[in-house]
C-alpha positions in Angstrom: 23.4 149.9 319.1 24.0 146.2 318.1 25.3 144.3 321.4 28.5 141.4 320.9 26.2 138.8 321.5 23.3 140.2 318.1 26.6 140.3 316.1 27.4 136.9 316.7 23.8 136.3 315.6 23.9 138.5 312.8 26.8 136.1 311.3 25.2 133.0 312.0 22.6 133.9 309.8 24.3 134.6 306.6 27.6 132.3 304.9 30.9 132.6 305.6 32.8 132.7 302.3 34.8 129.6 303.4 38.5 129.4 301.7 40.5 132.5 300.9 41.5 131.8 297.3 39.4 132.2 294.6 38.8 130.3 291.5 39.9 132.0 288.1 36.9 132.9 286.9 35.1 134.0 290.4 35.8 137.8 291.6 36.0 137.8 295.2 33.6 140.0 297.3 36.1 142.7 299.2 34.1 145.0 301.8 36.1 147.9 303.6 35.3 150.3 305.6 36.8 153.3 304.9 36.5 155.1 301.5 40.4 155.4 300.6 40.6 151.6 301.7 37.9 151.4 298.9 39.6 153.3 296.3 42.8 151.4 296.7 41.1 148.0 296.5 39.5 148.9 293.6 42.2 150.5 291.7 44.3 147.6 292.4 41.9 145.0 292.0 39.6 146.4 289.2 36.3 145.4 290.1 34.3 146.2 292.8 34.6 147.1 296.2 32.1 148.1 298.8 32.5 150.5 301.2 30.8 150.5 304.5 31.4 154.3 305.6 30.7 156.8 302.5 30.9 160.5 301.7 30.6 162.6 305.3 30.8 159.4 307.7 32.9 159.4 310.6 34.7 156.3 311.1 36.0 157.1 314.8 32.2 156.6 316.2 30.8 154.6 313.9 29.1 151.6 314.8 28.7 148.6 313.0 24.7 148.7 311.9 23.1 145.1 310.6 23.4 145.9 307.1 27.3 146.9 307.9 27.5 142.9 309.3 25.2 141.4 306.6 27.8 142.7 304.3 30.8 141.9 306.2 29.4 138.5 307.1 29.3 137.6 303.0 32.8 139.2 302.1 35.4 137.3 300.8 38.4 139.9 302.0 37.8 142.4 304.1 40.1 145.4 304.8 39.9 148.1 307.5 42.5 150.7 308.8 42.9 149.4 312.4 45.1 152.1 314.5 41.7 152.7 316.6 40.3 154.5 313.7 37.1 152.5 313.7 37.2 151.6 317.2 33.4 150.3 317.2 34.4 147.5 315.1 37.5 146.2 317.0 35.2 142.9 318.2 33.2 142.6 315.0 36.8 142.2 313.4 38.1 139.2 315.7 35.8 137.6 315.2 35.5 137.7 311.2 39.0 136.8 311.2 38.6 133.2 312.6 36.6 132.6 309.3 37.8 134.8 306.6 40.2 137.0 305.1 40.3 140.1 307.4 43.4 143.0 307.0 44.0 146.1 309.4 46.1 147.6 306.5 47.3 150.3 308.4 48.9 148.5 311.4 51.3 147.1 308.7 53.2 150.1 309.5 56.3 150.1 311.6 55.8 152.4 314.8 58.4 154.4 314.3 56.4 155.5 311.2 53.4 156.5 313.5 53.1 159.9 315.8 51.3 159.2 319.2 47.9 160.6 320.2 49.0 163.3 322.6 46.1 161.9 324.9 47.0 158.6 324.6 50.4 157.6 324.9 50.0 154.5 324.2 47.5 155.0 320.8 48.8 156.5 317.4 47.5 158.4 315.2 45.4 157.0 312.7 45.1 159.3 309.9 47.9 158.1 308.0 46.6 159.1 304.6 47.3 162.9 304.5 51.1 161.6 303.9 50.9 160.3 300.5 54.4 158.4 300.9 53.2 156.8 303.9 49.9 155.5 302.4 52.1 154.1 299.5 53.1 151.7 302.3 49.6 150.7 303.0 48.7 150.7 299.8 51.3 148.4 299.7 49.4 146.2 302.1 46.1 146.4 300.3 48.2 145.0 297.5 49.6 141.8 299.8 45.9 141.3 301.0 44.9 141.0 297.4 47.4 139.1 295.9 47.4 136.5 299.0 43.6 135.9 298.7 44.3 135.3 294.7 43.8 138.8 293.1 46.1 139.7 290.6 47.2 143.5 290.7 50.6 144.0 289.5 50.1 146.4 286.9 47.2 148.5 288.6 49.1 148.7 291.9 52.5 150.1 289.7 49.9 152.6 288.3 48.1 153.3 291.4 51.6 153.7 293.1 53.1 156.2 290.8 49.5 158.4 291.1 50.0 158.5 294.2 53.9 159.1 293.9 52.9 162.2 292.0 50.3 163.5 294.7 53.3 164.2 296.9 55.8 165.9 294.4 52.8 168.4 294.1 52.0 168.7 297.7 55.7 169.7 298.2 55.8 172.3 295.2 52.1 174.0 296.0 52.8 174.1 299.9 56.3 175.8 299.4 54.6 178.3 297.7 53.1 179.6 300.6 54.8 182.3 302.6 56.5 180.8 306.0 54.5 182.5 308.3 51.6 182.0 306.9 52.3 177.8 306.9 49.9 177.4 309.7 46.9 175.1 309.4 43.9 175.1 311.1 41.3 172.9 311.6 38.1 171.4 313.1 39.8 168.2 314.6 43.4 167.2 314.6 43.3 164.8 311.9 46.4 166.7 309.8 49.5 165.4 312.2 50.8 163.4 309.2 50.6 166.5 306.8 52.3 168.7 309.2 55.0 166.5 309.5 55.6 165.6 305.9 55.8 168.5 304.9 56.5 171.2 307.9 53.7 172.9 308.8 52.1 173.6 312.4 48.7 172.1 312.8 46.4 173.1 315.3 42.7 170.9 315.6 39.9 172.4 317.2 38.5 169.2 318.7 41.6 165.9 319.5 42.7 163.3 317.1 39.1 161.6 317.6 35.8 163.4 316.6 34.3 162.1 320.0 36.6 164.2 321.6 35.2 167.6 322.8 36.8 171.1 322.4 36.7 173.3 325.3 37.1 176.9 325.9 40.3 177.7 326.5 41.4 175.7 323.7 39.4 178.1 321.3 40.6 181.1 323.3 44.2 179.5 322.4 43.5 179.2 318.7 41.6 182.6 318.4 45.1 183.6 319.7 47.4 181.9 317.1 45.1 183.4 314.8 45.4 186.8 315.3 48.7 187.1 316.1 49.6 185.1 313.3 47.3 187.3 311.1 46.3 183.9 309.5 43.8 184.9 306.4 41.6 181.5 306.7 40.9 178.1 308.7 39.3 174.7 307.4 36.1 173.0 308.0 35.7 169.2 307.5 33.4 167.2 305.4 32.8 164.4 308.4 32.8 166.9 311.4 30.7 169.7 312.4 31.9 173.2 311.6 30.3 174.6 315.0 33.7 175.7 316.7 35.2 176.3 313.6 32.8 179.3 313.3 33.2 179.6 316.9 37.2 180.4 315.8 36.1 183.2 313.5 33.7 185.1 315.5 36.2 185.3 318.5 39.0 186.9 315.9 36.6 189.0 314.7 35.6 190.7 318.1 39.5 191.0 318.2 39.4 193.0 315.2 40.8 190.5 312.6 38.9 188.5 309.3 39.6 185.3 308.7 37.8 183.3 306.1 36.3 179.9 305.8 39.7 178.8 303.4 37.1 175.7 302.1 35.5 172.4 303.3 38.5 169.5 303.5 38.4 166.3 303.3 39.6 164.5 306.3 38.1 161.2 307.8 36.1 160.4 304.5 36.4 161.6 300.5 34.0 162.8 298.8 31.3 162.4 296.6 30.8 158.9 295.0 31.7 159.0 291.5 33.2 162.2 291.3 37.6 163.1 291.5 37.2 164.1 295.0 35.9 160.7 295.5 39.0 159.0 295.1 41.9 158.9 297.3 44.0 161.1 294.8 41.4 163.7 294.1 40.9 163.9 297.9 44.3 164.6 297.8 44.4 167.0 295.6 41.2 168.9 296.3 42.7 169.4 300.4 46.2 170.4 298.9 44.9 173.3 296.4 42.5 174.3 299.0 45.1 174.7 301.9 47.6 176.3 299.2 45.1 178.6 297.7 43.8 180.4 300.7 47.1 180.9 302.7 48.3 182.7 300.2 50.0 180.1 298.2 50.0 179.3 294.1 48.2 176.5 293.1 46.0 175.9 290.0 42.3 176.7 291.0 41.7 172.8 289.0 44.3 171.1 290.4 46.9 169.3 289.9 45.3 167.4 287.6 43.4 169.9 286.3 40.0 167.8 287.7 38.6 168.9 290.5 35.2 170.5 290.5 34.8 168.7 287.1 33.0 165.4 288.5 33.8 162.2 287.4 
């Protein structure tokens, strides 16, 4: 664990990149930290972006290594999701910002656009992105990051937009497709709130709206429950979170006398593998949406909506 006082040493050893605005010909250095903060930087920006937290990282308990500060510490813009999302980094943040471009894209977001961590009263949510129309709106401040530090994007971000745009009017038609009762979604942790509401489905996490959080056993007993009186076919592990009480879930509705399937491995707090669809924020998308639809009973194309996922790049 890197202490306040080694990060402040870690910066003083490598350049600050001084004024936010760029020269013509000179492509700014953008870090993030999440991997759909990536994607949307370099889809609006077209050129690269590095992401601190790849395929299968968790941001919630993440901390910030020395490689994760060397890289920071040289950036030109740097964006994170803020909301608590990688609450590690809250210091590492403040302090960047008193000497270059720094963005918490997400807490652009008006809070009546945010649902409250049922733990926390006074924390939301932070996994925003599994409501395609409310990413739009960060996108949106990915874009005003850019732009202000001297990136042009307007035609990529229209682009990027409509993508995204399209994302939801599938959601919408592949999740109505499933039968009512069976438009019950569960999962590892509770990173789906933003789904549920957008487009009315119960969702029930294992584990709270932060990995760190842990699941006891009443909760399963609950679940295992819902499950068999819901006769629901299938739940969801997660790519970033360990599928122990997931399988914990199944066993219990078995000795109850009902089979429920692993539905398939979503995508919540990171996408997936670099240089494939499912590595970008609409293939994420896409991949979790098909996957719900298709093993609760629903009618979805086994590629897709854009007929590209399991296909690689």
């Amino acid at each position: 664990m890197i202490d306040r006082r080694s990060l402040l040493g870690c910066f003083a050893l490598a350049p600050f990149a001084g004024s936010p605005v760029f020269a013509a010909s000179a492509a700014p250095t953008i870090v993030t930290t999440t991997g759909m903060i990536a994607d949307a930087a370099r889809r609006l920006s077209g050129g690269e972006v590095q992401a601190l937290m790849g395929p299968g990282m968790d941001p919630h308990g993440h901390r910030p290594t020395r490689t994760d500060i060397l890289a920071l510490s040289r950036a030109d813009v740097i964006l994170w999701h803020g909301l608590n999302l990688e609450a590690q980094f809250a210091d590492v943040m403040a302090d960047l910002a008193r000497k270059t471009t720094v963005k918490a894209v997400a807490e652009t977001l008006s809070p009546d656009q945010l649902i409250a961590d049922p733990q926390y009263a006074d924390r939301p949510d932070p996994h925003v992105w599994f409501d395609p129309r409310l990413w739009s709106d960060v996108v949106r401040a990915v874009d005003a990051a850019l732009t202000g530090a001297g990136v042009d994007t307007a035609d990529r971000a229209t682009a990027y937009l409509a993508d995204i745009a399209q994302l939801d009017v599938y959601a919408r038609k592949a999740l109505a497709s499933v039968p009512e009762g069976q438009r019950i979604l569960v999962t590892a942790h509770d990173a789906f709130a933003y789904f549920g509401r957008a487009y009315g489905w119960r969702v029930e996490g294992i584990q709270g709206i932060s990995t760190e959080s842990e699941a006891g056993l009443a909760r399963i007993e609950d679940l295992v429950t819902l499950i068999v009186e819901n006769r629901i076919p299938a739940v969801f592990v997660e790519s970033s979170v360990s599928d122990r009480t997931i399988r914990a879930l199944i066993e219990g509705a078995a000795a109850q006398g009902h089979y429920v399937t692993i539905g398939a491995e979503l995508f919540s707090d990171a996408m997936g593998p670099e240089g494939t669809y499912e590595g970008t924020y609409p293939g994420m998308i896409d991949h979790n949406i098909t996957a719900i639809a298709r093993a609760l009973g629903g009618d979805a194309p086994e590629r897709g909506m854009a007929g590209r996922l399991n296909a690689g790049t």
